[in-house]
Residue frames as qw, qx, qy, qz and C-alpha x, y, z in Angstrom:
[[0.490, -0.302, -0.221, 0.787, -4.69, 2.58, 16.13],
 [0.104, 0.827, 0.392, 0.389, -5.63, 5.85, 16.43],
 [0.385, 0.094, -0.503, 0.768, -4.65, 9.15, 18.33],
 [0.420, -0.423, 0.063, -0.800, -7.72, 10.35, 19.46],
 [0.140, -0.055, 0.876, -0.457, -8.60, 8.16, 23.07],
 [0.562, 0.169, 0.128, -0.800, -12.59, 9.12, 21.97],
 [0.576, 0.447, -0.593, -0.342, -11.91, 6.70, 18.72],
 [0.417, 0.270, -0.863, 0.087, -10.47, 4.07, 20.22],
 [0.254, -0.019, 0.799, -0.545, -12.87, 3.99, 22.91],
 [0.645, 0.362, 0.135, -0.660, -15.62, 3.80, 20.57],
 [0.660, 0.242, -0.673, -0.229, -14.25, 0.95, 18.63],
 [0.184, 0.255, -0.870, 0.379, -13.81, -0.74, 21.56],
 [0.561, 0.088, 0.502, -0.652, -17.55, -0.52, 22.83],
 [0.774, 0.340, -0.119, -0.520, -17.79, -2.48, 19.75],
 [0.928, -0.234, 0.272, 0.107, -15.89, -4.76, 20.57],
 [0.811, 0.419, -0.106, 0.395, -12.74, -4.21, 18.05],
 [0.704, -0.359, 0.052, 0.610, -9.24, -4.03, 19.89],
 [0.352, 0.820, 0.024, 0.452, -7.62, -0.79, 19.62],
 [0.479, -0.456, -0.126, 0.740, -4.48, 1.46, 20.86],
 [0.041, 0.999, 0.007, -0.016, -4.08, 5.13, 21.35],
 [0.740, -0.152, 0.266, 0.599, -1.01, 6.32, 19.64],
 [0.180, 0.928, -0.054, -0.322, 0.64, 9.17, 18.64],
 [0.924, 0.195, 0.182, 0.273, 2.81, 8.31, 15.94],
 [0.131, 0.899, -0.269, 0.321, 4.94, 11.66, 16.06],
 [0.235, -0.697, 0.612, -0.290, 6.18, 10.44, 19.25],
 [0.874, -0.029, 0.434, -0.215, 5.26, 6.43, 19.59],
 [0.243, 0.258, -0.864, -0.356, 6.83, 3.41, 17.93],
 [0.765, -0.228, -0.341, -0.496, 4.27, 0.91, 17.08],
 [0.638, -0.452, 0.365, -0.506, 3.72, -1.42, 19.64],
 [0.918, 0.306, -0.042, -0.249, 3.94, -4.14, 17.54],
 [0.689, -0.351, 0.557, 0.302, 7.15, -6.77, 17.27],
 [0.072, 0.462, -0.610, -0.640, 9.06, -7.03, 13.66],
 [0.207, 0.123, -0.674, -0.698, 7.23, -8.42, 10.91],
 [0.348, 0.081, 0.595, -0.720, 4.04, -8.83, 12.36],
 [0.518, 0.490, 0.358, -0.602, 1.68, -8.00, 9.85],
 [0.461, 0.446, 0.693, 0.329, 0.53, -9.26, 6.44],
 [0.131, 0.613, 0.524, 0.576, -1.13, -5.80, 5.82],
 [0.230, -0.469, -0.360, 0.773, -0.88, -2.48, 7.03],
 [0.113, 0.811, 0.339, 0.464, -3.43, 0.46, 5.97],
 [0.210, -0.378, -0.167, 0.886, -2.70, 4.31, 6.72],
 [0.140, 0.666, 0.558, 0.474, -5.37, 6.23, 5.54],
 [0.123, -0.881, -0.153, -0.431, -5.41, 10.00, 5.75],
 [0.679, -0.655, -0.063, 0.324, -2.59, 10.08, 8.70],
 [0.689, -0.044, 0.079, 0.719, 0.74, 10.73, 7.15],
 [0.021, 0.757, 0.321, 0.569, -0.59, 14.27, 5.81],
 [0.365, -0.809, -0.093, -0.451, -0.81, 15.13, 9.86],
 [0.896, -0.241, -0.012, 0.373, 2.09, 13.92, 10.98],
 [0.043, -0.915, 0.379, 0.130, 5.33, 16.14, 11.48],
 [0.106, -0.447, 0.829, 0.320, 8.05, 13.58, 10.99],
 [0.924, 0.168, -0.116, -0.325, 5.59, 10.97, 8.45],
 [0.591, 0.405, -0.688, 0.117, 9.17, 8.82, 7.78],
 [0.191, -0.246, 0.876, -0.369, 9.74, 8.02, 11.20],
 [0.731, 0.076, 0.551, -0.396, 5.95, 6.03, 11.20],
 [0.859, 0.372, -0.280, -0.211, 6.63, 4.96, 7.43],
 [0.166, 0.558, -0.794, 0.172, 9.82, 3.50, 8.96],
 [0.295, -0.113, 0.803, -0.506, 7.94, 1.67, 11.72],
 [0.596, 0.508, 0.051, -0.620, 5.46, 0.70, 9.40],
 [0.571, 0.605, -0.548, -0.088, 7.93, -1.10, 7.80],
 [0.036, 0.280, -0.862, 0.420, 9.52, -2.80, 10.58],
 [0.606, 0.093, 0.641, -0.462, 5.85, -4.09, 11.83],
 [0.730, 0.413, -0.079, -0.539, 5.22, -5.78, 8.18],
 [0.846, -0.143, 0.452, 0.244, 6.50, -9.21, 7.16],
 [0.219, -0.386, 0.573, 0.689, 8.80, -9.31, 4.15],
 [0.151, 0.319, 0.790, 0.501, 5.90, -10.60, 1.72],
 [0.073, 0.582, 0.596, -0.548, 3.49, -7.71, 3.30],
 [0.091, 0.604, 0.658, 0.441, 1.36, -5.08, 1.86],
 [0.204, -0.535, -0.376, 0.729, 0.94, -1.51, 2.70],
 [0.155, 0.610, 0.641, 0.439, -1.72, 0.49, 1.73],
 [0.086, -0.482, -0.228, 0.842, -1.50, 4.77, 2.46],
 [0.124, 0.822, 0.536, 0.149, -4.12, 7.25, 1.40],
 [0.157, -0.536, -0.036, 0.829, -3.31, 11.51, 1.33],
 [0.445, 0.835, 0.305, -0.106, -4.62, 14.03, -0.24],
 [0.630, 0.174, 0.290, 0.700, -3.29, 15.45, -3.20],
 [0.111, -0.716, -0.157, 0.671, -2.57, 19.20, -3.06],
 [0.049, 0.462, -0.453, -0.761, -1.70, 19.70, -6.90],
 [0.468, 0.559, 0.681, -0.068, -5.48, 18.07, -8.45],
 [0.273, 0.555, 0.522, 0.587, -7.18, 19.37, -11.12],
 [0.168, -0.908, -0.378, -0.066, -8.76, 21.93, -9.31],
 [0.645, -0.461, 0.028, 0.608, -5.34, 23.46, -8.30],
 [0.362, -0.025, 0.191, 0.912, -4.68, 25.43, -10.89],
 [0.009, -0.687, -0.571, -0.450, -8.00, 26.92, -11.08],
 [0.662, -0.621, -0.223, 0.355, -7.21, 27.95, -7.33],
 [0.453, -0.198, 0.170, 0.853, -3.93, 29.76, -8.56],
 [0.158, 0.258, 0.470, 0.829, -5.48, 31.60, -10.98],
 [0.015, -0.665, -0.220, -0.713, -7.53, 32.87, -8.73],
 [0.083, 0.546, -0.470, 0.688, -5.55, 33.65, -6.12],
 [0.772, -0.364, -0.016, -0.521, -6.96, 30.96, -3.69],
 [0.363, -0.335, 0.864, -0.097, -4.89, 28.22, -1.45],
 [0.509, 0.060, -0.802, -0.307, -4.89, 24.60, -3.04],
 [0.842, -0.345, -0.266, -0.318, -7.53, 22.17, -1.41],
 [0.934, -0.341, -0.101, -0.036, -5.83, 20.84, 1.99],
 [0.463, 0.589, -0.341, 0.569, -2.50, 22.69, 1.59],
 [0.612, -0.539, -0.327, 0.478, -0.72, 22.32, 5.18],
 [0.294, 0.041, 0.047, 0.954, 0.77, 26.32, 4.15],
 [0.124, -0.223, -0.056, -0.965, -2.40, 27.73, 4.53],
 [0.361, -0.353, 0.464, -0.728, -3.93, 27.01, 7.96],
 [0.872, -0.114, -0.357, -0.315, -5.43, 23.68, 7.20],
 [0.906, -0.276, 0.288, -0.141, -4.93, 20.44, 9.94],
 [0.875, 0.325, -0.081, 0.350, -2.16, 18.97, 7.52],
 [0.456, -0.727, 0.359, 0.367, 1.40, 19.66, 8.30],
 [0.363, -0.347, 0.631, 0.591, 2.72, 18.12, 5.44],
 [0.750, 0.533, 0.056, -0.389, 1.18, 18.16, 1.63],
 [0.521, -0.164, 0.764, 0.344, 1.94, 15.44, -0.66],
 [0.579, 0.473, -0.277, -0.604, 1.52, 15.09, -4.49],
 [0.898, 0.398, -0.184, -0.047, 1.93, 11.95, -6.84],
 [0.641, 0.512, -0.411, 0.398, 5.53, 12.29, -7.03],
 [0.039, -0.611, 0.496, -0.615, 6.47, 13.47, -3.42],
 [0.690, -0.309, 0.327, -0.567, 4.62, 10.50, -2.14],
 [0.926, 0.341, -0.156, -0.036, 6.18, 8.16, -4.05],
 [0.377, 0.690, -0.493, 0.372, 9.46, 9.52, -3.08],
 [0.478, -0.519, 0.451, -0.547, 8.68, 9.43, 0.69],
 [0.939, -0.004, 0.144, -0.312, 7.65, 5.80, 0.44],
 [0.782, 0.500, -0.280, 0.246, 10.62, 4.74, -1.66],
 [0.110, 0.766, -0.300, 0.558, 12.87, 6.38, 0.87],
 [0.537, -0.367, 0.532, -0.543, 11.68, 4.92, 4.15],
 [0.302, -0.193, 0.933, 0.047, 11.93, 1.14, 2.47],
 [0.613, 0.354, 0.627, -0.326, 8.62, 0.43, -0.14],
 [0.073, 0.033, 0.621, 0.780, 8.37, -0.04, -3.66],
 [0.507, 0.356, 0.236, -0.749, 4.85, 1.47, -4.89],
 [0.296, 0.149, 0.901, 0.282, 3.29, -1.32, -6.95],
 [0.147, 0.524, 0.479, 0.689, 0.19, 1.02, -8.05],
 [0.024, -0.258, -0.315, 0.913, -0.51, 4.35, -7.13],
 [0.018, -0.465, -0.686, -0.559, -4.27, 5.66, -8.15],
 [0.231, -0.079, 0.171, -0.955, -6.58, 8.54, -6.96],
 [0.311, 0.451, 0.683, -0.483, -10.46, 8.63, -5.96],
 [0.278, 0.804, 0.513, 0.114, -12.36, 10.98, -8.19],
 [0.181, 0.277, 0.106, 0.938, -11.30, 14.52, -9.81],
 [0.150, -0.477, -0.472, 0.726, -12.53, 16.81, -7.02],
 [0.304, -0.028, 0.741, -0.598, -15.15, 17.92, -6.71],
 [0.785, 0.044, -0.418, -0.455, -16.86, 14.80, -8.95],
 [0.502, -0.360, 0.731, -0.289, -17.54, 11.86, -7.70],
 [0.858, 0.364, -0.179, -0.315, -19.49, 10.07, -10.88],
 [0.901, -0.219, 0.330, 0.179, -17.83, 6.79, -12.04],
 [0.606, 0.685, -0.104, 0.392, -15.94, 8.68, -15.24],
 [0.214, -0.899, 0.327, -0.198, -14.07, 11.06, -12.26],
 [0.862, -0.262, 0.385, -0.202, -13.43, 7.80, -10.67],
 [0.864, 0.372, 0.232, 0.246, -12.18, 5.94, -13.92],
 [0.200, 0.908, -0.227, 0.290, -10.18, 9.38, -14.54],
 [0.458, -0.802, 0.228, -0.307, -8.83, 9.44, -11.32],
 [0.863, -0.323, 0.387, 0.035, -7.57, 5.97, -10.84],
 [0.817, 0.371, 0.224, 0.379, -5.64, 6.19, -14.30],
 [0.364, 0.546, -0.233, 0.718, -3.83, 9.76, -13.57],
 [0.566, -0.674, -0.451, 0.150, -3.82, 10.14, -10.12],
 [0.383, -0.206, -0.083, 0.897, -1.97, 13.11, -10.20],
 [0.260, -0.303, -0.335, -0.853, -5.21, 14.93, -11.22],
 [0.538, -0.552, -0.609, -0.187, -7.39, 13.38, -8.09],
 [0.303, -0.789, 0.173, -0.505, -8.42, 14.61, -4.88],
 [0.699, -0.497, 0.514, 0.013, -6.48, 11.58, -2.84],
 [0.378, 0.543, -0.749, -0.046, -3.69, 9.77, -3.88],
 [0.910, -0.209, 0.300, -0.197, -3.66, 5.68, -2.83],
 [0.362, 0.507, -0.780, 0.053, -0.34, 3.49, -3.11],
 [0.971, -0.021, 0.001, -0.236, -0.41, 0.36, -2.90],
 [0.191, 0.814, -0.549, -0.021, 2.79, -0.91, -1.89],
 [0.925, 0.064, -0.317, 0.200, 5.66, -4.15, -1.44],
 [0.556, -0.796, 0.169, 0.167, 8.04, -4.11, 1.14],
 [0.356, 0.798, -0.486, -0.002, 11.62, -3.29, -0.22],
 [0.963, -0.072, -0.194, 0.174, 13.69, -6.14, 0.13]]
């Protein structure tokens, strides 16, 4: 699923099945517990109400499912270097970036918890702006210091 029509036509010349959707306004399409496994990468960030699709999200996943969301983390390492000199944090939705909403560690955990998931592990990419495998190794063990955040969740019972 995607909301751009471009996307979804371009997976489709490749043959893989896709819907345009705008999850601001759209419930999925999809019947209760559907799925085994749902990914969200990089969406909830651009999303004005995120809960309503983590809700629906929920509702399309079986009870033994798996849901896997990506966002970037506004309060990385690099963040306070930023403050200190008077510069917006990477990908902050408060200063003109594409995001509407900014998430940290903790505020993304909350959201999730809230809207029906328990976060089984939560872990980061790389400490911006490394990519080596130490950033990486960093990253995935304090993800409140990486440039994305990744949860890895269970459906709430």
């Amino acid at each position: 699923m995607d909301i751009s029509e471009v996307a979804v036509s371009q997976l489709a010349a490749k043959g893989i099945e896709a819907t345009r959707i705008d999850l601001d306004v759209d419930d999925l399409p999809y019947d209760s517990e559907t799925f085994d496994v749902v990914l969200c990468l990089e969406v909830l960030e651009h999303l004005i109400r995120p809960e309503e699709a983590l809700r629906e999200i929920r509702r399309t996943l079986k009870p033994t499912g798996t849901f896997i969301a990506s966002v970037p983390n506004i309060y990385q390492l690099c963040t306070l270097a930023l403050y200190v000199a008077d510069i917006p944090p990477v990908n902050s939705a408060r200063f003109g970036h594409v995001h509407v909403n900014d998430f940290t560690a903790r505020l993304l955990k909350k959201a999730l918890r809230e809207n029906g998931f328990i976060v089984r592990r939560m872990a980061g990419d790389a400490i911006f702006p490394l990519t080596d495998p130490i950033s990486r190794w960093v990253a995935s063990k304090v993800p409140r210091l990486a440039h994305h955040l990744i949860a890895v969740c269970d459906v709430a019972p």
